[in-house]
DOFI-159396 format. One record per atom (N, C-alpha, C): residue in one letter; x, y negated, z negated. Coordinates in pm, whole numbers, plus 32768, in hexadecimal, padded with zeros to 4 digits. Atoms other than C-alpha are relative to their C-alpha. Layout:
BEGIN
aXYZ...
END
This chain:
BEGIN
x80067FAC7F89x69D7609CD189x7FB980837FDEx80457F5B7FF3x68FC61D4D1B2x8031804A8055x7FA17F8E7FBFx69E762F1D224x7FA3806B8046x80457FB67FB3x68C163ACD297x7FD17FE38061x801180477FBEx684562D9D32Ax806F7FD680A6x7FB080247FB9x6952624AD409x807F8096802Fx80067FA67F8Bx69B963D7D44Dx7FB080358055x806A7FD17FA2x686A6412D4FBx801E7F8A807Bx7FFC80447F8Cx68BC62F3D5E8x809080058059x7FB27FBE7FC5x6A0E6378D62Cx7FD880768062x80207F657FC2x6A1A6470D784x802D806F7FC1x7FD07FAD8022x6ACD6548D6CDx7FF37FFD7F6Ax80227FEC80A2x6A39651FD56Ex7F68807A8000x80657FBA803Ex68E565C4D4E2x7F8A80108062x803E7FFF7F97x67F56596D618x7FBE8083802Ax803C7F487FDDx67E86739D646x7FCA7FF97F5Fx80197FBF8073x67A9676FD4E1x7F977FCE7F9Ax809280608052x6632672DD43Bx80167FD77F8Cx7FEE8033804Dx660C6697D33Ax7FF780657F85x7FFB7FBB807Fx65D16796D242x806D80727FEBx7F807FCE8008x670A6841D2A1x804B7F9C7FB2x7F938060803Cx67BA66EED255x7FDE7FE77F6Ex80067FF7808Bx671466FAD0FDx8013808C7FC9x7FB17F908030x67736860D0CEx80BC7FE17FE9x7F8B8031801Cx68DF6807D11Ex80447FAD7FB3x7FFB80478074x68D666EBD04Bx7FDC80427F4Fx801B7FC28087x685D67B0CF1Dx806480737FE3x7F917F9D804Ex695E68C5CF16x80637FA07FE6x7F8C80728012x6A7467B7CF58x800D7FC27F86x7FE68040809Fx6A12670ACE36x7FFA806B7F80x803A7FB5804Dx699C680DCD6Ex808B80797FCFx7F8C7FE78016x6B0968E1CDA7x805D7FC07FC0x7F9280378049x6BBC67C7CD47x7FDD7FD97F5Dx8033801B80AEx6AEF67A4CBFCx805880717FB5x7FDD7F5F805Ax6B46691FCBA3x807980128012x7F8680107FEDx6CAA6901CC35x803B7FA27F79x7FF780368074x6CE067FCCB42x7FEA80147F5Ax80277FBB8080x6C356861C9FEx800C80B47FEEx7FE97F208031x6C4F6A0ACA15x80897FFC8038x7F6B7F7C7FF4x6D896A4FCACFx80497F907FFDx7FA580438010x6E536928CA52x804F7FD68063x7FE17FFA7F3Ax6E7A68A5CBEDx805D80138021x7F8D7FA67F7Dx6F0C69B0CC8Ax7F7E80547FEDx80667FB17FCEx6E186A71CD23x8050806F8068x7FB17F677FAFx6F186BA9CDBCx7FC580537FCFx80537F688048x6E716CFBCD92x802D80117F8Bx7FCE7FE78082x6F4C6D50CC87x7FC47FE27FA4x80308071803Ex6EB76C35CBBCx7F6A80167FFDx80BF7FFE7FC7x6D316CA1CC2Fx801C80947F97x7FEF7F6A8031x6DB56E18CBD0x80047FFD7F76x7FE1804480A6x6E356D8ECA57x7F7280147FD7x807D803B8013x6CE86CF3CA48x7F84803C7FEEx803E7F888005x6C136E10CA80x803980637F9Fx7FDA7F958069x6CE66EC7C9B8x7FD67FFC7F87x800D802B8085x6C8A6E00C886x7F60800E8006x80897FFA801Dx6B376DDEC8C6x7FDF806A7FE8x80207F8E7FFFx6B2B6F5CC8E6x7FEE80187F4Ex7FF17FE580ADx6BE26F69C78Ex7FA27FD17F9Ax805380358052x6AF76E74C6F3x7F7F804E7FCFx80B07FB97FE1x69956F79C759x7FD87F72803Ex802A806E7FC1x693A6E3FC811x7FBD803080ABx80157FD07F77x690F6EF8C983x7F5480397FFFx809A7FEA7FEBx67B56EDCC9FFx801A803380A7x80067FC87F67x678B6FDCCB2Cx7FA97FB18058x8077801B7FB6x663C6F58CB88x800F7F7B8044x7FDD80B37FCAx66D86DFACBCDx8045801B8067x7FB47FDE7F98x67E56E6ECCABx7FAB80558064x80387F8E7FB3x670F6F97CD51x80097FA180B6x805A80127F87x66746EC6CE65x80A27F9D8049x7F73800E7FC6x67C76E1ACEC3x807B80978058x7FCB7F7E7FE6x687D6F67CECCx7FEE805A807Dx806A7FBF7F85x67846FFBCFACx800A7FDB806Ax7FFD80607F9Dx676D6F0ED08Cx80AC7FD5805Ex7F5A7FE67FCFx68FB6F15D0B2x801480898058x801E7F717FA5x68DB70A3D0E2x7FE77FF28088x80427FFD7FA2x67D47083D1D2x80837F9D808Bx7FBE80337FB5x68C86F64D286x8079804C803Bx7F4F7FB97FC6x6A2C7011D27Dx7FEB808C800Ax7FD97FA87FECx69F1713ED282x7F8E805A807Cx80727FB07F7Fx6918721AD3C7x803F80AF7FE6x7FCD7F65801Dx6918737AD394x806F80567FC8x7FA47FF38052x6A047392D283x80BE7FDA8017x7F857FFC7FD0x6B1572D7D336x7FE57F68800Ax805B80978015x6B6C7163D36Cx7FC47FBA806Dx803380327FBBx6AA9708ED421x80467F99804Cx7F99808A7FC3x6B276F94D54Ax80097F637F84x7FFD8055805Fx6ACC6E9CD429x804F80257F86x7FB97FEA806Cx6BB06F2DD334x80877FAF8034x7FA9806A7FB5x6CD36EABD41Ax80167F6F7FEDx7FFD805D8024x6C676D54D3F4x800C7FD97F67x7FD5801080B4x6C9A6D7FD264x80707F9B8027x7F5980287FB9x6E126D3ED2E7x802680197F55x7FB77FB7807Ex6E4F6E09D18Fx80C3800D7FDAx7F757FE08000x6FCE6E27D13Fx800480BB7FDFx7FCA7F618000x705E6F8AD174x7FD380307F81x80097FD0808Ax70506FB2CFF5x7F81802C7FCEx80A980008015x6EC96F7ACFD9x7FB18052807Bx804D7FBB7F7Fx6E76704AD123x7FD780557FC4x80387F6D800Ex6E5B718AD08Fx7FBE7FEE7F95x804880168070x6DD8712FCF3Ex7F757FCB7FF8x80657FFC7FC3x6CAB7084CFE7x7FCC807A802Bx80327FA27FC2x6C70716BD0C3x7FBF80807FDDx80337F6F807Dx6C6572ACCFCDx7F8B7FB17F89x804E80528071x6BBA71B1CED9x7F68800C8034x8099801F7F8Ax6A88716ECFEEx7FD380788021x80547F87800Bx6A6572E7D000x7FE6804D7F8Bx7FF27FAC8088x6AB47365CEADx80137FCA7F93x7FE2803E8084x6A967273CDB2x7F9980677FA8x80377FB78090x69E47366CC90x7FD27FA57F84x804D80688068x69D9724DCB9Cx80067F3D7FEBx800E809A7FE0x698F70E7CB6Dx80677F957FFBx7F7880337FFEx6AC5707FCB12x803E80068089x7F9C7FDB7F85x6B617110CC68x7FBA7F90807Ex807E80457FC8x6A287088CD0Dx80327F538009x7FC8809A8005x6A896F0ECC83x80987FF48035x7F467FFE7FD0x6C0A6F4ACCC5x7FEE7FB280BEx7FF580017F65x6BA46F96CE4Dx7FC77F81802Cx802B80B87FDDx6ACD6E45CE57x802B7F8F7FEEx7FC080838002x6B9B6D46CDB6x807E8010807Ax7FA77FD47FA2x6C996DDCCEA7x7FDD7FC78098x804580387F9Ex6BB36D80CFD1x80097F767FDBx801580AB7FFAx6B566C31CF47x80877FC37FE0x7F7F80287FF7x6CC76BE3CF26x7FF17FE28068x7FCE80087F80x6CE46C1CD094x7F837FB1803Cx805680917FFAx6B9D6B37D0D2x80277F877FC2x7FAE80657FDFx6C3B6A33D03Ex80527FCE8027x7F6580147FA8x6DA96A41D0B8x7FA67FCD80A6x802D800E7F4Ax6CC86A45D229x7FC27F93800Fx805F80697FFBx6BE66943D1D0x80547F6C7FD6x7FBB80978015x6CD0682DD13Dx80687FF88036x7F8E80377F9Fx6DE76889D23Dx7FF17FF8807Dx7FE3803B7F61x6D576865D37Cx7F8B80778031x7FF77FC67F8Fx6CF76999D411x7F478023801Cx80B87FDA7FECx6B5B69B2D3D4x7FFE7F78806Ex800F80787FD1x6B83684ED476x801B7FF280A9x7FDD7FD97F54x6C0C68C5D5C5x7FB3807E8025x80817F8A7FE0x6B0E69FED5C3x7F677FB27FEFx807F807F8016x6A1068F0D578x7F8C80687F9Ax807A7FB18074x696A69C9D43Fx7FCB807C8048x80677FB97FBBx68CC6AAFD535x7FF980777FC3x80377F888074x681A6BDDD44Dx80237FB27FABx7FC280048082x689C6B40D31Ex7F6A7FD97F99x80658001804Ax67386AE5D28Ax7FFD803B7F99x80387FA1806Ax66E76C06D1CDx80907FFD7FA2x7F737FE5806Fx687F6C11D16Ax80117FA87FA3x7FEB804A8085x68546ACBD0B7x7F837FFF7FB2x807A80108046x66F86B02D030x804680717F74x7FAB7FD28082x67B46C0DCF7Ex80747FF27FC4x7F8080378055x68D36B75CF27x80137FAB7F8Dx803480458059x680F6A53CE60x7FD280667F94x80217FB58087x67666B4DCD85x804F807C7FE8x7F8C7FAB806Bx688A6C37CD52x80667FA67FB2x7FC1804D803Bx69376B28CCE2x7FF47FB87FA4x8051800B8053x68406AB0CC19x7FCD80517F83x80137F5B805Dx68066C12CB80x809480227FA3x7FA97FF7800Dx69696C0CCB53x80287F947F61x800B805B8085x69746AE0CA67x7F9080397F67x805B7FD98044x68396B40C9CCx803A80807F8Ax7FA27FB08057x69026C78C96Ax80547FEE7F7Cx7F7E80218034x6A236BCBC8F9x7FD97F9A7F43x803A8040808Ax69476AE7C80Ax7FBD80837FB2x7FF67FB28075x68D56C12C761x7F3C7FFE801Bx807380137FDFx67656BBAC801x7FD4803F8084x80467FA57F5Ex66536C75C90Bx7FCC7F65805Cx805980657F96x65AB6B1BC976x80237F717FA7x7FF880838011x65FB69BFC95Cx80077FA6806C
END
């Protein structure tokens, strides 16, 4: 059976969503559960992202220039004139991570804080994406959110191996 397949012919499967969305979606999906598995020993809770960064920090392993364009691109999303954006809302952040984002997306200072505030996001892109709720908003904007979600996540590993490019 081809699951892609046979949700594009569902009314209520893939039909809105082009095709190179559905291979974006497909590539974080898999691509999270690679790094879920092998880096954060699967559990992927902030905490666990936070650890993770922590070590890499410790290692000298933190490449700004990898994260930058992720980061940015978050900024630019959540935050509008130093405040959050109706798209910060849809994070659906827990109380605990509201403010720590939020100050993070205006005042991260260094790259470490910088990575903290993004695996923090891409937490809450996956929790949204493998429980439902991008699926009843039908992706709409999410393009650019998974274009950078693949290569922060990617950057992220890359880190973690101790490597800039592989």
């Amino acid at each position: 059976m081809n699951v892609l397949e046979w949700l594009r012919q569902r009314p209520d499967g893939l039909q809105y969503i082009d095709e190179e969305m559905q291979k974006l979606i497909v590539d974080f999906s898999l691509l999270w559960m690679y790094f879920e598995a092998n880096y954060l020993g699967m559990d992927g809770k902030p905490e666990v992202l936070l650890h993770m960064v922590e070590k890499v920090a410790e290692a000298g392993l933190l490449d700004g220039a990898a994260i930058e364009p992720a980061f940015a691109h978050f900024r630019q999303r959540y935050l509008v004139d130093g405040k959050p954006s109706p798209h910060f809302a849809d994070l659906k952040l827990a109380n605990k991570w509201k403010e720590a984002v939020e100050n993070g997306l205006r005042d991260s200072a260094s790259v470490q804080q910088q990575l903290d505030v993004c695996v923090l996001i891409l937490n809450r892109y996956r929790n949204n994406l493998f429980h439902g709720p991008k699926w009843i908003a039908r992706f709409e904007g999410d393009r650019d959110n998974l274009v950078h979600a693949v290569g922060l996540v990617t950057a992220i590993i890359r880190m973690s191996d101790g490597k800039k490019n592989q």
